[in-house]
C-alpha positions, 0 to 999 in steps of 0.5 A: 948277192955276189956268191950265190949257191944255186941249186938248178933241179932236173928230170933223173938222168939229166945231170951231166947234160944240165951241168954242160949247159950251165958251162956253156951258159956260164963258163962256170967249171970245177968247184962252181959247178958240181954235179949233185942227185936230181940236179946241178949245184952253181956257186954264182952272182945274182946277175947269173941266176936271171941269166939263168933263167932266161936261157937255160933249157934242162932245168926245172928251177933256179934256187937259191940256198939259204940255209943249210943245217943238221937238224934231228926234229921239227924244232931243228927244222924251225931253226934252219929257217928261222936263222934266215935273214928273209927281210932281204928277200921279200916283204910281209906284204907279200905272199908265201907258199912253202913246199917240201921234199925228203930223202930218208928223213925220221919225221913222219909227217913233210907236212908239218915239217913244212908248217914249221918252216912257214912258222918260222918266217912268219915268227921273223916277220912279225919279230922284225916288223910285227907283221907276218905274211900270208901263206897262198898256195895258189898264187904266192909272190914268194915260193920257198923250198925244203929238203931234208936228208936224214941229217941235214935240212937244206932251206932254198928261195925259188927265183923261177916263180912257175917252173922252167918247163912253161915257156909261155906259148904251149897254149894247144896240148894233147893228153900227155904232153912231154914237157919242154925241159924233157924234150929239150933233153933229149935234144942235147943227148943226142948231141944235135946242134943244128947243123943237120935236118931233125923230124919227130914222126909222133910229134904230138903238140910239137914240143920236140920240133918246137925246141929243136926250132928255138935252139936254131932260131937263138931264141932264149926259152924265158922270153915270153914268161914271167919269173919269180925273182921280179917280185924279190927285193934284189931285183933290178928292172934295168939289170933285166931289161939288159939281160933280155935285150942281150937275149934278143940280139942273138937271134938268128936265122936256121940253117937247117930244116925242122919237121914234125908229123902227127897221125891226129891233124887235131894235134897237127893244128895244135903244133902249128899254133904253138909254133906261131906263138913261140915264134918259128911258125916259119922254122918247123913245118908240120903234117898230118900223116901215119909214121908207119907211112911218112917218108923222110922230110928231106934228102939229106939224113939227120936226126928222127927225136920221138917220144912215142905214146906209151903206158900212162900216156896213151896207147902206142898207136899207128892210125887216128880214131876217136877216142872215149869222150870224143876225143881224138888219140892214137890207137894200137895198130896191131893185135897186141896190146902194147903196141908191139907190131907197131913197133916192128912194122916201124923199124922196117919202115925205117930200115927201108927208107931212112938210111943214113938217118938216126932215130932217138927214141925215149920209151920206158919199155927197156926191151923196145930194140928188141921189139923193133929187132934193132941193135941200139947204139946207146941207151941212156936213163931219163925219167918222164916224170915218175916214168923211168925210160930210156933215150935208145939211139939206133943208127938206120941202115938200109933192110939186109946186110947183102942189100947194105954190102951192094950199096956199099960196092956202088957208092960211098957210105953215109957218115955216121953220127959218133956214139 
């Protein structure tokens, strides 16, 4: 349990990022730590694939590889599993759930494929021990995962159990909520680190607010959830209760403001709430209010992080209705259906108010900063799920360039944050 490769999955385009979270965490680099497609490959100990867990952000998952071989059939997919040593992970006791993904594989059916994987266990079990474990598909105490290349089958045992993006305390959420793993990525890509005030003004449930508050506060993201590895033979109860305690002692007190605003106050409380149980109830302070009408939360500049209602989310919006259903949502403020004007209407706003602050926006509209009539200063690929976007990055100055060469005879300019 000493050389481990890990596999840590992540939204498309998050890579990089992951990869500089797992150096910070870890101090791991060169050939321990290489950059794949759709996440990052570890070579670690078991100690750091708890460690992990607790504190690592970006992530989807914590896998460990056990097997890695060519395969061209279903047999070949059978035997990759079945040469695993499983009795040194769980028991037939336990119960077993076998998921399975695929880039250019010949098989015509991942579901078989996956039967045959779960064969193969079960045939070790009940060769070893003549009992097989049950397969649940809901709650297994063991989740293993499969990839199939073309050529290679690649064979991992899941140690997060649910995945990372459930931390434990989103309890209150909207229609589409983003989850934490992305909010938290959007974070990082904007090189935010605490030091100056952030504000979602489309803040929904408060994830964005809510991540950016722990990130201040120290608090590692698995504190509150329960994992996978507790119920693997290799684990340690002593081993975790330290990595937790160690955890907990870096705990410390913001230095800096956080702010979120919503034009529902349904999902104001909800934010509120979420904030109570993921202890910075006293960290992030939300309201209610229209982003086309919110003034800067404070005097000095920062950051503006918002993943404004879109497409398969809901409608771009800038006033609170009532919904189909009763349900309360964002509707469009404009003549266009897309939420076009609403996006004029609040790059002016910005333009006008914000000066000195920069607005991260995640959308999958890639012609947004033409909408807003905005010059992005970077714009990076993220994936919302199975919604390709963009992180657009724009730098608020003040309206017209006359008005900007006036402010800037009268008094020093505002640093910018660098590109």
């Amino acid at each position: 349990m000493n050389s481990l490769q890990l596999f840590l999955p992540c939204a498309a385009g998050v890579e990089d990022l992951l990869a500089d979270e797992v150096h910070r965490l870890t101090g791991l680099a060169g050939e321990d730590l290489l950059v794949g497609r759709g996440g990052v490959v570890v070579n670690a100990a078991w100690r750091e694939a708890l460690r992990l867990n607790l504190h690592v952000r970006l992530a989807q998952r914590v896998l460990v590889q056990v097997s890695h071989m060519p395969y061209r059939d279903e047999a070949g997919v059978y035997d990759a599993a079945r040469t695993v040593p499983w009795e040194m992970w769980f028991t037939p006791r336990q119960s077993l759930k076998v998921e399975i993904t695929a880039q250019h594989s010949p098989l015509k059916s991942l579901n078989f494929a996956a039967l045959k994987i779960k064969d193969a266990i079960c045939d070790r079990f009940r060769d070893k021990s003549g009992v097989r474990p049950d397969v649940d598909t809901q709650r297994p105490d063991v989740r293993v995962f499969a990839h199939l290349t073309a050529t290679h089958c690649t064979v991992y045992i899941d140690t997060s159990g649910e995945p990372l993006f459930k931390r434990g305390w989103r309890e209150d959420k909207g229609e589409a909520p983003l989850k934490e793993t992305l909010a938290a990525a959007m974070i990082a890509a904007s090189g935010w680190d605490a030091s100056v005030p952030l504000y979602d003004p489309c803040c929904g449930s408060g994830t964005i607010a809510i991540e950016a508050a722990q990130i201040a506060c120290g608090i590692a993201p698995g504190l509150m959830r329960r994992f996978g590895f507790e119920k693997l033979l290799p684990f340690q109860a002593h081993v975790w209760s330290g990595l937790k305690e160690e955890a907990q002692a870096q705990r410390r007190s913001p230095q800096v403001s956080i702010h979120g605003s919503d034009v529902a106050f349904r999902m104001v409380d909800f934010a509120n709430r979420n904030a109570e149980r993921a202890g910075v109830g006293g960290v992030v302070q939300f309201r209610g209010g229209d982003a086309l009408q919110r003034m800067p939360p404070t005097e000095t500049p920062g950051i503006m992080l918002l993943n404004p209602p879109y497409g398969e989310r809901i409608e771009a919006a800038g006033v609170a209705g009532r919904g189909r259903g009763g349900r309360e949502r964002a509707q469009v403020a404009a003549s266009h259906a897309d939420g076009t004007d609403f996006f004029v209407q609040l790059a002016s706003h910005w333009k006008k108010h914000y000066a000195g602050w920069t607005a991260w926006v995640l959308t999958p509209d890639l012609k947004l900063p033409t909408h807003m009539r905005l010059k992005e200063s970077r714009r990076m690929p993220m994936w919302n799920g199975p919604i390709e976007c963009r992180l657009f990055r724009f730098d608020m100055v003040a309206g017209s360039a006359r008005a900007r060469e006036a402010s800037a005879a009268a008094a020093p300019a505002i640093p910018q944050e660098g590109a």
